[in-house]
Every structure is written in structure tokens, then in C-alpha cells.
N, C-alpha and C positions, 0 to 999 in steps of 0.2 A: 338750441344748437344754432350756431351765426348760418346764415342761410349763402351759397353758392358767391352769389352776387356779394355779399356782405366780404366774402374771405375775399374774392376779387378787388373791390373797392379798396379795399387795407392793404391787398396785396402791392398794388398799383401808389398808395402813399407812401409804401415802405420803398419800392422803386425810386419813387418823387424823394424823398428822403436820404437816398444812395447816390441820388442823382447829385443832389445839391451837397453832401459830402462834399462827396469828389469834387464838384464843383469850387468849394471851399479848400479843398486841399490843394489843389492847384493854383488857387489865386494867394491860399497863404505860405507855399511854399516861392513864388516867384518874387513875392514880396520881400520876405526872410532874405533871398537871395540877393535881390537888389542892396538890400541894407548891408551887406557883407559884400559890397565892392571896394576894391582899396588903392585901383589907379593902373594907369596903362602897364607899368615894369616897376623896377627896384633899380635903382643904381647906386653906384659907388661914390661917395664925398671925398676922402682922402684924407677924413677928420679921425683922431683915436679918441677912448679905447675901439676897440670893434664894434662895440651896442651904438655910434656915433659914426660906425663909417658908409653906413649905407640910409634910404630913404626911399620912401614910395615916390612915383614918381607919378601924375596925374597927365593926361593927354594933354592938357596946355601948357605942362608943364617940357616936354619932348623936345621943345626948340634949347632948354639948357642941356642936352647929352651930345657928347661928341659923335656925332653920324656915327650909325651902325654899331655903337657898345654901348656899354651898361656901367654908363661912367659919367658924372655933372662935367661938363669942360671947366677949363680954369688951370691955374699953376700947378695942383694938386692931382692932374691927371695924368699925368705920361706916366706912373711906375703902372696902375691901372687898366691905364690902354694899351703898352707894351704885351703887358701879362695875357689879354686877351686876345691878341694878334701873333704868340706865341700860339696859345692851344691850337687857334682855329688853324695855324699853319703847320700844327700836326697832325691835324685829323687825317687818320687814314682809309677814312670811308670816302665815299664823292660826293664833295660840296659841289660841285654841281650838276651832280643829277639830279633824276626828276624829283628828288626828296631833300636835294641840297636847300632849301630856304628851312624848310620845318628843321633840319640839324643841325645847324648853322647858330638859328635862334636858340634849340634848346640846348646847344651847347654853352653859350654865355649867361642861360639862363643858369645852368647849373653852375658857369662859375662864379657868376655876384651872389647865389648861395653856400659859397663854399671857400672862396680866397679869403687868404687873411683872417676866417674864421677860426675856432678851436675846435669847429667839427659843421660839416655841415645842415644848416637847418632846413625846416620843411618850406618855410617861407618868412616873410620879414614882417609882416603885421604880426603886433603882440600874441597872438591865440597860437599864431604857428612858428613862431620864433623860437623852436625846441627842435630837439633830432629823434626822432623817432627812429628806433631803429632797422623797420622796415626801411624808412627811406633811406638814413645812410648808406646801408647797404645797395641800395639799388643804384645809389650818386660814386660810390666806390667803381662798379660796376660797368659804369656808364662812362666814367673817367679813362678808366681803363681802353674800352674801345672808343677812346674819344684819342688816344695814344698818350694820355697824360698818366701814366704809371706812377710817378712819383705824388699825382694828386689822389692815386685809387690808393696808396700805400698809405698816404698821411688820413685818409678816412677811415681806413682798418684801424691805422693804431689809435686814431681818437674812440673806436668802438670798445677798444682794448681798455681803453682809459675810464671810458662808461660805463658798460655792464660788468658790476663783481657781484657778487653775494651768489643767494644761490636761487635767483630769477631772472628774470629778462624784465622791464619796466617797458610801461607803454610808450612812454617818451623820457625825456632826458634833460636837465639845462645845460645849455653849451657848455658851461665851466664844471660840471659835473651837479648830481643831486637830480634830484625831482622836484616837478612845480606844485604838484598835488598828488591826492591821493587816490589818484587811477588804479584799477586793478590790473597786476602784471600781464602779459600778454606772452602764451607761448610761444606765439609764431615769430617771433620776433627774434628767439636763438636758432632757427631754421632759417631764417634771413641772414644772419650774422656767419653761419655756419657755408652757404649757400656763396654770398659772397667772397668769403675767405679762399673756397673754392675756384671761384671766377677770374681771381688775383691772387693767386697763389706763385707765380711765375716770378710777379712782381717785390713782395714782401719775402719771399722766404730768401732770399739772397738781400736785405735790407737791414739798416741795424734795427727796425722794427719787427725784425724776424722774430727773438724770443717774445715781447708782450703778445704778438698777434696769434703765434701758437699757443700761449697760455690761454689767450682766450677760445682758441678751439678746444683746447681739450674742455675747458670750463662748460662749452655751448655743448659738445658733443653729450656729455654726462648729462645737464641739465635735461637735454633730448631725450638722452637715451632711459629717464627717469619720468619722461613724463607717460612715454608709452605703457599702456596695460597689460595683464597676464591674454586680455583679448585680443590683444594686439594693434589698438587703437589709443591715442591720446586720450587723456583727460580735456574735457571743454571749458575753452578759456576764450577771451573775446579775441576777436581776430581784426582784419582791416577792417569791417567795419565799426571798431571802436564802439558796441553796444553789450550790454551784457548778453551772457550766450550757455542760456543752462544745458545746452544741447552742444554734441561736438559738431563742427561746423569742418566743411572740405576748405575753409580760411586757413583754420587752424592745423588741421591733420596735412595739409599739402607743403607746407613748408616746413613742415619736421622732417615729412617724409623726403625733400628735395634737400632739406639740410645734413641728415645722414648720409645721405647718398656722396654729397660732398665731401662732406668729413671723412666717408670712408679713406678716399682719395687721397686728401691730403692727408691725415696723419702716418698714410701709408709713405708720404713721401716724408714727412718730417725723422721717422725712422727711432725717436728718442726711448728710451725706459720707459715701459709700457705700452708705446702708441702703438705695433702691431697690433699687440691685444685688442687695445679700446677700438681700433680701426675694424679689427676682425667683428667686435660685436657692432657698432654700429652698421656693418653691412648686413650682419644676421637680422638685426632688429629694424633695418630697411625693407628689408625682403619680408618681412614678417607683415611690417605695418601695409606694404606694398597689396600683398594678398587680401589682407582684412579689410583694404579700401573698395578695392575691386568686389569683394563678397558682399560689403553693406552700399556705402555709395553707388558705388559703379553698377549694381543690379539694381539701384531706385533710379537711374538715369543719372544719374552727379550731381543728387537736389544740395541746396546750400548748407540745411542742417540732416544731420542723423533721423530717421523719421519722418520725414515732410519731405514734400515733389517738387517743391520751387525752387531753382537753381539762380547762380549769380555768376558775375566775372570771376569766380576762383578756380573754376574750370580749365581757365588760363593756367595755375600754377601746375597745373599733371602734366605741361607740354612744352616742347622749346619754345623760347629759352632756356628754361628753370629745366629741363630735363628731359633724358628720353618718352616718349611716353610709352615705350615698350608694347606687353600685347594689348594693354587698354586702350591704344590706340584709334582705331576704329569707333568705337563707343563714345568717347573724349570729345572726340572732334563731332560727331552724331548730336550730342548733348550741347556741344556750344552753337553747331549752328541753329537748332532749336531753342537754345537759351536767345540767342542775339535777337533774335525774332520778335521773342516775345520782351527784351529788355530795348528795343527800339523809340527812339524819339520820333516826334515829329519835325525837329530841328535837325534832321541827324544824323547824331550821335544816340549813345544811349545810356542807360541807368546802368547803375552797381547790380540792382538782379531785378528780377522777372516781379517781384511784389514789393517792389519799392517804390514810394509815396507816388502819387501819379498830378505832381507839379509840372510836368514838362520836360525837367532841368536834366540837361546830360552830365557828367562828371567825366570831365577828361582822360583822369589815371585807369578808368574802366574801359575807355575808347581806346586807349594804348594798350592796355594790354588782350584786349582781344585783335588788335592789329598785329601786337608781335607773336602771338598763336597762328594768326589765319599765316602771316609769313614765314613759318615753317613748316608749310605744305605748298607745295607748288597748286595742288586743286584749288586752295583759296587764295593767294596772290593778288587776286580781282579784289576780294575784299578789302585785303590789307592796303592796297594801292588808297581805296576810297575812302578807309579809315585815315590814313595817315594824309591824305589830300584835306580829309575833313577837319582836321585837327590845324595843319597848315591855312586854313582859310578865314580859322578860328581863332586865332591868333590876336592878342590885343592889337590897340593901334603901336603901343610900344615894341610890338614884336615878342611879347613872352606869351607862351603857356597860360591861360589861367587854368583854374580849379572847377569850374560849370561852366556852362553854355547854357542858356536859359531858352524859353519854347524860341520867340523872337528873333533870336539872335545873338543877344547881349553876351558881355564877358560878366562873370560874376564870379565873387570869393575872391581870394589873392593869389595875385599875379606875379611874379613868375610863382607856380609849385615844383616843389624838386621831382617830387615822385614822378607828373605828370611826365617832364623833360627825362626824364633818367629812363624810363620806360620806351618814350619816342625813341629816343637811340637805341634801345638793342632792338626796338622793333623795326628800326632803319638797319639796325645790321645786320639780323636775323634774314631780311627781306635779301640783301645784298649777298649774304652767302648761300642761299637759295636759288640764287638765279642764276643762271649760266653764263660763263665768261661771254663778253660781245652785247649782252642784253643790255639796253638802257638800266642804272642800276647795282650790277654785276658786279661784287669786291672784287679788288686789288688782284693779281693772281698769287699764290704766294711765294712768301720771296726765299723760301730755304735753299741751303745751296742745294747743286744736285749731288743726287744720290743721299742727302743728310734731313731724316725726320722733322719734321717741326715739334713741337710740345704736345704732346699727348693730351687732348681736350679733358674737357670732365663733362659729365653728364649734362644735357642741355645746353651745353656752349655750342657759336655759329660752327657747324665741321663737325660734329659729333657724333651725328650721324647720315648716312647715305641722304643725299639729295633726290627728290621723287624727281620724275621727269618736268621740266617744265611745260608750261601752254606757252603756244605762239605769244611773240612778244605785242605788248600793249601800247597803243600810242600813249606818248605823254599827258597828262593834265594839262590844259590851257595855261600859260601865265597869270600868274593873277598881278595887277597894278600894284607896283613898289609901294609900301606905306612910307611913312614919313620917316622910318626910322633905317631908312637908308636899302638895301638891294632885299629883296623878301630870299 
């Protein structure tokens, strides 16, 4: 029998062992990272077809952009820089509050991923140069409250144009098809469904009215098909694009936000059958609602079915994406223990609590746990620091990248749609949260009087009652213009 000492000593190498792991995984994930840089932003040339009108654009490269857009200067640029001196002089958030530089940028970040395109992509280096249709939806979305209606409607219907048959694909070629043979993703018609929701105002009076309700009732069915007699999805891979033998709250949380939506809308579309199918996807909302609450929601809101380790998907049970109803309390309990434990030391933080421990933050999990914290007045504080940390984070071209590595660094490609599309509703989430007069504070609104505005849908800014707010916060210090013109 190994003697006291003996198990001690082995124990102690297996430590030395775990040690130098990690140690490895950290030095090979900031590595990886580094190699997967692709330059300050992306701008526009002016060159056709579209696969030729944009270009990475490298920090020495910054001196050829017209100050402040996302555009090579030269003969080829005014229809370019018109178009983006339009959006930004629609925006009806405030470009210059204390969030005006971070919205500002991710608003042109999303539009050099989306003009002139056939639908908008995740980003412009080869690997991400597809639409996923998580992220269109969330660039529909974003457009929307960007006041570009007519850009959130031409995203729907390119979605319309995208998913037929009878799955959802993980990603998409802008022209239509697939680039490979990824396994379908069902979160992806609760995205599509969710969205359609969010910009319903805008397409159902558009002549993209019929394809886009085609595609809900197509997304609704697909939904309403995946759910079980338990009343839970079937497990399919979700954001994080990994196989997922287990159901994952990725995957079950935007079905569930996607029904919810659909309810809504098909209720307003009105046509032969849609009461119906609108009636059941609310049954089978409320269904799957309860069953998350019974499994997830009593293990703390771990990432997969069965296991205690939770991630940024916790985000999708809450505004934005939806009331969080009476799970409310728990939800938010769950994230602020999750963020805790998914903390950088740069930071930001990781997609969840046992993921690779390289250092590296990922931006689209930094937003979306800032557009959560900004739809509670209790965390405010946080969301402020989040979206401060993200604005600070910023390449030198002024885009979004995809990481933040331990150091510092930008890493992955720059601009990401998700990352940017998610920053604005976490900007405006934040904005209809705060009380008229507060640094901040949306627009008031503009209905006439005595006459309704639009009946929100579930998780839009107004949706539901605003908590009280905390004393208001001084601003964040200015931070020093980058090169790429007013931050």
C-alpha cells in the first residue's frame, strides 16, 4: 500500500501537472489569438461585385479612411460616406452621451457589414464572411434602433431569402447555400422569430411583408417542432458553435424568446391559420417557460441540462430578449454569480464560467451581459463599466473586435456584427431604463397626446415597468480621440 507521504508527493505532481496545463493553455490560447488578428476596421473601396468592395484595413493603414467612416477616401467615396452620415443623423439614441463614442462606432461598424451587401455578415475576413443567423437577426435589430428601418426590413427579408427547408443552418453564403457541413442550429429560428418580433412595425407595412411572414410562420412551426412532450427542446449546438449532446439554456432560451415573439406577431398578421398557430406557440411558450424554470432555473441556470457551470446565455431569459417574468429574481442571482466567476483579468470576461482559462475576453459576451445588467436599474453600475470597457477596447480603427486578450490587445476580426449589434440594444436598453433628465435618458417619446405608441413585444426597451433608478453616476473620464477621428 503507497505510504501517506507517497500519495502526498503524486498528489503534489498531479497539482505541478495542472499547474503547467493551465499554464499551457493559456499561453496557447493568447497565441491562437494573436494569429487570428486581421487589422484595425474593415472599410468600404467603392470597387464591385460586393466580395471587392470592402477590405481589412491595418493601423498603418488609417491614414487612407476618410476621418471618422469606414470608407478608403478617393473619387469612389461620397455615395459611401453620404450613406453613413445619413444613419448616424438618424440615430435616435444620444450620440452624445456618456455612451455616444461606443454607438456611434458600432453603428458604422454595422453598416460596412451590411451596405450594399445581400445580407449582412459576421465579419469580413474569410472564416467570417457568412450570416449567421443569430447575428443577422441581432444587425436587423440594431438597425432598427439605430432608426434605419428600412436597413432592419432589407435584413429580415434577406433572412426570408436564406432559411427554407425545414431547419435553421448555422450559418449561410451571402448569395444563398451553405459553405460546409456544420450541423443545423436550432437557436437560430428563435433568433429569426425574435427578431421579426423586434421589427415587426417596420416590414409588416413593406412590400417585404409577405416573404417575411412566410418566414415566421416557417420559424414558428420549425420551433414549435422542436419542443418535446417534456416540454423542453431537443439539443442542438447553440452560440457556442460546439457539439452539444446535452440541451444547453443557448439553445432552449431562444426558442423560448422566439415563441414568445411569434406569438405576437402572427397575432398581428391575422392571415388563415395564424390565430391558430399564434395560439399554440403561446401554449407551447408557457409550457417550455415552466419546464426551464423546473430543470435550469432549480440548478442555478447552469449552461447544459445536468451540470452547475453556467455561461452568458443567462442573458437571453432577460431584456432585451424578454420579460424575465417570475424567474426574475433567480436570473439575475445566477448572472451575477456567473459574471464573477466568468471574469478576466483584462476586464472583461469569458462566454462562461469553464471556459479555456487563456485570459482572452470575447466581446459579444461582454455586451450582452451589459444589455442584461441595463435592464435593472440595481445594476446600471455594472452595465455603465461594461459598456465603458468595451468603448475603451476598441481598436485603433474604432471598431469592435471579437477578443480582448489578458494584455490588452485586439484580437480576431474587427469590426464583429454580433459584438456591435448587441452594444446598441445594450445602449438602449440602458437609455430606456434611466429616467428622463439622467445623463443617458432616451428621447421622451414622441406620440401625440392622448394617442398610444406601438404595443412593445416582449423584452423590447418599454416593455416593462422601469425599477426605480440609483442616484445618478458621474460620467466616465474622456478618453483621448484615436486617430480615427472624435471617439
Amino acid at each position: 500500500m503507497p505510504s501517506r507521504r507517497s500519495l502526498l508527493a503524486g498528489g503534489g505532481g498531479l497539482l505541478a501537472l495542472g499547474l503547467t496545463a493551465a499554464g499551457n493553455d493559456h499561453r496557447d490560447g493568447q497565441r491562437r489569438a494573436r494569429e487570428l488578428s486581421f487589422g484595425a476596421t474593415v472599410a468600404t473601396t467603392g470597387e464591385q461585385p460586393w466580395r471587392a468592395s470592402r477590405r481589412n484595413v491595418s493601423v498603418g493603414e488609417l491614414g487612407l479612411l476618410v476621418r471618422g467612416r469606414r470608407t478608403i477616401d478617393g473619387p469612389l467615396a461620397a455615395e459611401a460616406v453620404d450613406a453613413q452620415d445619413a444613419l448616424l443623423a438618424g440615430v435616435p439614441l444620444d450620440l452624445d452621451g456618456p455612451h455616444g463614442g461606443l454607438l456611434t462606432q458600432a453603428a458604422l461598424d454595422l453598416w460596412v457589414l451590411s451596405w450594399g451587401l445581400p445580407v449582412a455578415v459576421a465579419g469580413w475576413e474569410g472564416r467570417w464572411r457568412y450570416a449567421w443567423p443569430r447575428d443577422t437577426a441581432h444587425v436587423a435589430v440594431a438597425l432598427q434602433a439605430l432608426g434605419d428601418a428600412p436597413g432592419a426590413v432589407r435584413q429580415m427579408h434577406a433572412l426570408s431569402r436564406l432559411v427554407v427547408g425545414d431547419h435553421v443552418e448555422a450559418r449561410y453564403l451571402p448569395d444563398g447555400g451553405t459553405p460546409d457541413g456544420r450541423h443545423p442550429q436550432s437557436d437560430g429560428m428563435g433568433w429569426v422569430l425574435w427578431s421579426a418580433g423586434r421589427t415587426v412595425d417596420d416590414w409588416l407595412g413593406s412590400s417585404a411583408r409577405d416573404d417575411v411572414a412566410a418566414l415566421v410562420r416557417r420559424c414558428a412551426r420549425l420551433a414549435l417542432g422542436q419542443v418535446r412532450a417534456s416540454g423542453l427542446p431537443r439539443p442542438s449546438p447553440d452560440y457556442w458553435e460546439v457539439d452539444a449532446p446535452r440541451l444547453t439554456l443557448g439553445t432552449a432560451a431562444p426558442i423560448l424568446v422566439g415563441l414568445e415573439h411569434a406569438e405576437l406577431v402572427l397575432a398581428r398578421l391575422g392571415g388563415e391559420g395564424d390565430l391558430e398557430l399564434a395560439d399554440r406557440c403561446g401554449q407551447v411558450a408557457r409550457r417550455l417557460e415552466t419546464a426551464m424554470i423546473e430543470v435550469f432555473g432549480a440548478a442555478g441556470w447552469p449552461r447544459q441540462r445536468g451540470r452547475l457551470s453556467r455561461d452568458a446565455s443567462i442573458a437571453f431569459m432577460l431584456p432585451p430578449y424578454r420579460a424575465a417574468g417570475r424567474a426574475e429574481e433567480s436570473l439575475r442571482s445566477a448572472l451575477e454569480s456567473a459574471s464573477r466567476r466568468m471574469a478576466r483579468s483584462n476586464g472583461g470576461y469569458a462566454p462562461g464560467e469553464d471556459w479555456r482559462g487563456d485570459g482572452v475576453a470575447w466581446t459579444p459576451e461582454v455586451a450582452l451581459l451589459a444589455g442584461a445588467w441595463a435592464s435593472s436599474a440595481d445594476s446600471h453600475d455594472e452595465a455603465r463599466d461594461a459598456l465603458g470597457w468595451l468603448a475603451v477596447h476598441r481598436t485603433r480603427g474604432g471598431s469592435l473586435p471579437e477578443k480582448i486578450l489578458h494584455d490588452g490587445a485586439s484580437a480576431g476580426p474587427a469590426p464583429l456584427a454580433w459584438t456591435a449589434a448587441v452594444c446598441v440594444l445594450a445602449v438602449e436598453t440602458l437609455a430606456a431604463t434611466t429616467p428622463q433628465g439622467q445623463p443617458g435618458a432616451a428621447p421622451a417619446p414622441s406620440s401625440p397626446p392622448g394617442q398610444p405608441g406601438p404595443e412593445p413585444v416582449p423584452g423590447s426597451p418599454g416593455s416593462s415597468p422601469a425599477q426605480p433608478a440609483p442616484p445618478a453616476q458621474p460620467s466616465p473620464p474622456a478618453q483621448p480621440a484615436p486617430p480615427f477621428g472624435p471617439a
